[in-house]
Backbone as CSV, one residue per row, in Angstrom:
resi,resn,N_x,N_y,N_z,CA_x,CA_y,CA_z,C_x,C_y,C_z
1,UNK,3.164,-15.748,47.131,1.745,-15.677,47.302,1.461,-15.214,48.722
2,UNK,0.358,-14.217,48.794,0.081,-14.119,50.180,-1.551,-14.572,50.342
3,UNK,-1.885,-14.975,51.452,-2.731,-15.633,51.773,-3.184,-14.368,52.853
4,UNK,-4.568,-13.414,52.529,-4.801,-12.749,54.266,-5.848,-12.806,54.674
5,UNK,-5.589,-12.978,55.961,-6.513,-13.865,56.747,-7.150,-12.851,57.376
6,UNK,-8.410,-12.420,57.147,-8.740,-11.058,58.088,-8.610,-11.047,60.044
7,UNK,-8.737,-12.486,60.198,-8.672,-12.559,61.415,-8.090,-13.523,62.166
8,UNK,-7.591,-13.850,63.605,-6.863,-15.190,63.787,-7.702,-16.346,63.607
9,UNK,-8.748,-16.387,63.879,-9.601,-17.575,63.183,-9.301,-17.893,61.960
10,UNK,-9.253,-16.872,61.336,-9.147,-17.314,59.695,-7.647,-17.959,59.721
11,UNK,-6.650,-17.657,60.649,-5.485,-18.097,59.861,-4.600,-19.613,59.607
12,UNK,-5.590,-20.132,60.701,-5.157,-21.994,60.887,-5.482,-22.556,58.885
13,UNK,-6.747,-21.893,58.976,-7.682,-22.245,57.469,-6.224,-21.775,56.205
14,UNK,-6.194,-20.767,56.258,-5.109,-20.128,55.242,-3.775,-20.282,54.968
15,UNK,-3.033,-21.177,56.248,-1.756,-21.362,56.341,-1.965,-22.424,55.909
16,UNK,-3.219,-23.354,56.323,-2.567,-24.765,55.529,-3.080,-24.538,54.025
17,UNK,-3.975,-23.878,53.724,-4.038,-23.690,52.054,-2.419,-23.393,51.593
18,UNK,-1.427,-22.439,52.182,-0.836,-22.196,51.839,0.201,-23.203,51.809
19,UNK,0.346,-24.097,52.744,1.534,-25.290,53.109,0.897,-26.318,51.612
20,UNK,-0.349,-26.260,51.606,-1.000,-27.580,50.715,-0.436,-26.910,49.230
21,UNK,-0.610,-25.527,48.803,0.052,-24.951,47.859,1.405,-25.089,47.412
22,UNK,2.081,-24.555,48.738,3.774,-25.115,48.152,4.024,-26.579,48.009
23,UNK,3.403,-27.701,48.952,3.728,-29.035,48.558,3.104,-29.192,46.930
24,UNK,2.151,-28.722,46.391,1.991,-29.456,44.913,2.581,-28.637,44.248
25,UNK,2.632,-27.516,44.739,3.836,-26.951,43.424,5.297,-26.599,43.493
26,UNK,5.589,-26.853,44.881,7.032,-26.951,44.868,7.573,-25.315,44.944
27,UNK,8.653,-25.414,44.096,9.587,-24.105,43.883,9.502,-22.804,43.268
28,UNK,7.702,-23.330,42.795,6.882,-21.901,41.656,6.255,-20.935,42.785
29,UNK,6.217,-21.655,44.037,5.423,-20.927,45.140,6.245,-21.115,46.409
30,UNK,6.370,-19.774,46.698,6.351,-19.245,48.442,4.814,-18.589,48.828
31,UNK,4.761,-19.193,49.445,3.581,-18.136,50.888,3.451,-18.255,51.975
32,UNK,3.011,-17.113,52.020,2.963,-16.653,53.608,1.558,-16.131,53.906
33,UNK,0.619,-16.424,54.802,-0.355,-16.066,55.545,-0.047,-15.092,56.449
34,UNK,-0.792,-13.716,56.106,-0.516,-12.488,56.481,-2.149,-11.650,57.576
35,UNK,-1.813,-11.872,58.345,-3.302,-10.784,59.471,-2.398,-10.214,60.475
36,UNK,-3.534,-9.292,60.829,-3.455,-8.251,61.758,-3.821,-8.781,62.976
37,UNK,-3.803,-10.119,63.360,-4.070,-11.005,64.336,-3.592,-11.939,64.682
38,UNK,-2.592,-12.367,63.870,-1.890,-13.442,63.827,-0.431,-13.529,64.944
39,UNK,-0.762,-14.684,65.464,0.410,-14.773,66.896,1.172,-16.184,66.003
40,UNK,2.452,-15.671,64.934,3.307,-16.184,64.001,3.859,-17.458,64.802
41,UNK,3.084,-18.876,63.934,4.098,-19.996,64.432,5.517,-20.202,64.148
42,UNK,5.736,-19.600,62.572,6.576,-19.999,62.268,6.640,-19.096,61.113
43,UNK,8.097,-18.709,60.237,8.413,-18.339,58.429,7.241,-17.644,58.010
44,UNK,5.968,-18.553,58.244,5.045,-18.471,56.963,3.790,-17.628,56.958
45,UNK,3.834,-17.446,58.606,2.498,-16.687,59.037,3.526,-14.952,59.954
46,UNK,2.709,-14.470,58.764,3.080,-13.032,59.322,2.609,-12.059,60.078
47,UNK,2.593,-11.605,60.847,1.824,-10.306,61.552,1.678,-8.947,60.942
48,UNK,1.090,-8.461,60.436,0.929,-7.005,60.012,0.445,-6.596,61.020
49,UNK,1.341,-6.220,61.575,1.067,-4.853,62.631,0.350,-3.689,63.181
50,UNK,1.063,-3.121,61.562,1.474,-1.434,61.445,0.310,-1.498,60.043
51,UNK,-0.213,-2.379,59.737,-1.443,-2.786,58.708,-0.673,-2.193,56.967
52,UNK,0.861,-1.941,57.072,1.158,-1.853,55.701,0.929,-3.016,54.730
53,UNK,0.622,-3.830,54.906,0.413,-5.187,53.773,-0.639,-4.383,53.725
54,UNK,-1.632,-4.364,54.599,-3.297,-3.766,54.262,-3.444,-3.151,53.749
55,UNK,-2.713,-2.517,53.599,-2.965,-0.887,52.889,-2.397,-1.077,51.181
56,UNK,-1.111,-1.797,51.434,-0.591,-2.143,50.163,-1.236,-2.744,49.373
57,UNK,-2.349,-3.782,49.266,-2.832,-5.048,48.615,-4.004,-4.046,48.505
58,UNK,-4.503,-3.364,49.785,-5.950,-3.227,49.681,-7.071,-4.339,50.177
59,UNK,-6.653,-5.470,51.050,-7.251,-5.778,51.943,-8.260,-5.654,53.209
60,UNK,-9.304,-6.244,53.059,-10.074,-5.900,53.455,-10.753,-6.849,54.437
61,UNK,-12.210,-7.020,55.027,-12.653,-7.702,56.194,-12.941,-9.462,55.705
62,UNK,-12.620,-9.941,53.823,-12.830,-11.207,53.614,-11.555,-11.694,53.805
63,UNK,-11.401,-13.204,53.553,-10.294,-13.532,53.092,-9.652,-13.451,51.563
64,UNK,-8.299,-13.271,51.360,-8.108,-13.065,49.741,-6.592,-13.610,49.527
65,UNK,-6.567,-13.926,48.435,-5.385,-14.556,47.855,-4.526,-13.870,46.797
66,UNK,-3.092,-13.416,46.752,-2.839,-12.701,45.681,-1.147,-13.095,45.623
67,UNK,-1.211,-13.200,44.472,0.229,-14.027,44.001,1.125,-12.871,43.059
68,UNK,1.745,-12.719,43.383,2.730,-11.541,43.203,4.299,-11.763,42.180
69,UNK,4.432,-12.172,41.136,5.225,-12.314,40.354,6.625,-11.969,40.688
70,UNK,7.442,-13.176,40.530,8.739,-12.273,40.433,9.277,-11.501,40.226
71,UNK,8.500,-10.179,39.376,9.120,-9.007,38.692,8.100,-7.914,39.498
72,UNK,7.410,-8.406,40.744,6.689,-7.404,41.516,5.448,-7.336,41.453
73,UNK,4.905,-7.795,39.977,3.170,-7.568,39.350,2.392,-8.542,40.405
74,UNK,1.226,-8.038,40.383,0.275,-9.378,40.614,-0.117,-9.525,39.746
75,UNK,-0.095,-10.955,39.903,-0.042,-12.000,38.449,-1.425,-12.712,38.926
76,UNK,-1.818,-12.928,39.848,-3.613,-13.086,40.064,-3.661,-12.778,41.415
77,UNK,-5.464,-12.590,41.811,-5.677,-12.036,42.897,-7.271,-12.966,42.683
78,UNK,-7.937,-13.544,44.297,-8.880,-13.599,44.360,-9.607,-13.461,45.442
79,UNK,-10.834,-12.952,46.060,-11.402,-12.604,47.270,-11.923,-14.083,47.410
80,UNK,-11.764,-14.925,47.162,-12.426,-16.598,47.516,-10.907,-17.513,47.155
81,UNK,-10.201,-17.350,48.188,-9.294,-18.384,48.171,-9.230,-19.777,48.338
82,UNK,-9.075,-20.827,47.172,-9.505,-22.083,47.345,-8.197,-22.459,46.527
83,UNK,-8.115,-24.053,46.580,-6.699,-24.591,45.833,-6.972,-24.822,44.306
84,UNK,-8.721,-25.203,44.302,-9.135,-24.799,42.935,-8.546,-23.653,42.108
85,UNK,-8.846,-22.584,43.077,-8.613,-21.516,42.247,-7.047,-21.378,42.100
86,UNK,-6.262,-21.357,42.765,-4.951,-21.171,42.994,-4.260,-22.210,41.972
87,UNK,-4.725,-23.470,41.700,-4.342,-24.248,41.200,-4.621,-24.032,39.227
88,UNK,-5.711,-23.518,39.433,-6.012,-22.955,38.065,-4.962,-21.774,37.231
89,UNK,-4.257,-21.130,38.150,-3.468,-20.792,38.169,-1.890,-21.287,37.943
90,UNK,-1.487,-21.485,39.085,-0.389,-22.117,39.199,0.174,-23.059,38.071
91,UNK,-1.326,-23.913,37.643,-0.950,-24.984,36.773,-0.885,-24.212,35.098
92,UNK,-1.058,-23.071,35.351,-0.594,-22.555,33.893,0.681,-22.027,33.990
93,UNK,0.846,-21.565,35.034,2.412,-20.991,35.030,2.939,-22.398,34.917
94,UNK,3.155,-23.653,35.547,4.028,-24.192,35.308,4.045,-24.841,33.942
95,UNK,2.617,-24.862,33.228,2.570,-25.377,32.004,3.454,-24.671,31.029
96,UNK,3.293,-23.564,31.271,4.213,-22.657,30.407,6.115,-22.332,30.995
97,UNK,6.083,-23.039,31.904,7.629,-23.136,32.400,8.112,-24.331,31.729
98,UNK,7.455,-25.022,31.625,7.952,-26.758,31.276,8.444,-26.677,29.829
């Protein structure tokens, strides 16, 4: 899953959506919080640079969420990233893993 944060403000907000994401779901989710502003604490928060994530996703000046399937697809995408939403998600993939 990537989490992008249009700006470094945004990215304190987005990394912990993303930390709060992998703790409830464990091993169905990696993410990483991705801006063009971001001064990387750690693994999870990335710098786009050279703005290829941007260009790739199609990212733009909101924040957005897009979860990217093991086989490459995006498997959902939303311009209002919340755990609601993510979770609405997530909890079908694992329903259907179980």
């Amino acid at each position: 899953m990537l989490l992008w944060a249009p700006t470094a403000a945004a990215v304190p907000a987005l990394a912990s959506l993303a930390d709060t994401t992998v703790e409830r779901f464990g091993d169905v989710v990696r993410a990483y919080t991705v801006s063009p502003d971001a001064d990387p604490a750690d693994g999870r928060v990335v710098r786009d640079e050279n703005g290829n994530v941007t260009r790739l996703y199609g990212f733009a000046a909101a924040p957005e969420a897009v979860v990217v399937r093991p086989d490459g697809y995006v498997g959902f995408r939303t311009s209002e990233p919340s755990m609601d939403r993510l979770a609405g998600y997530f909890e079908n993939i694992v329903r259907i893993g179980s």
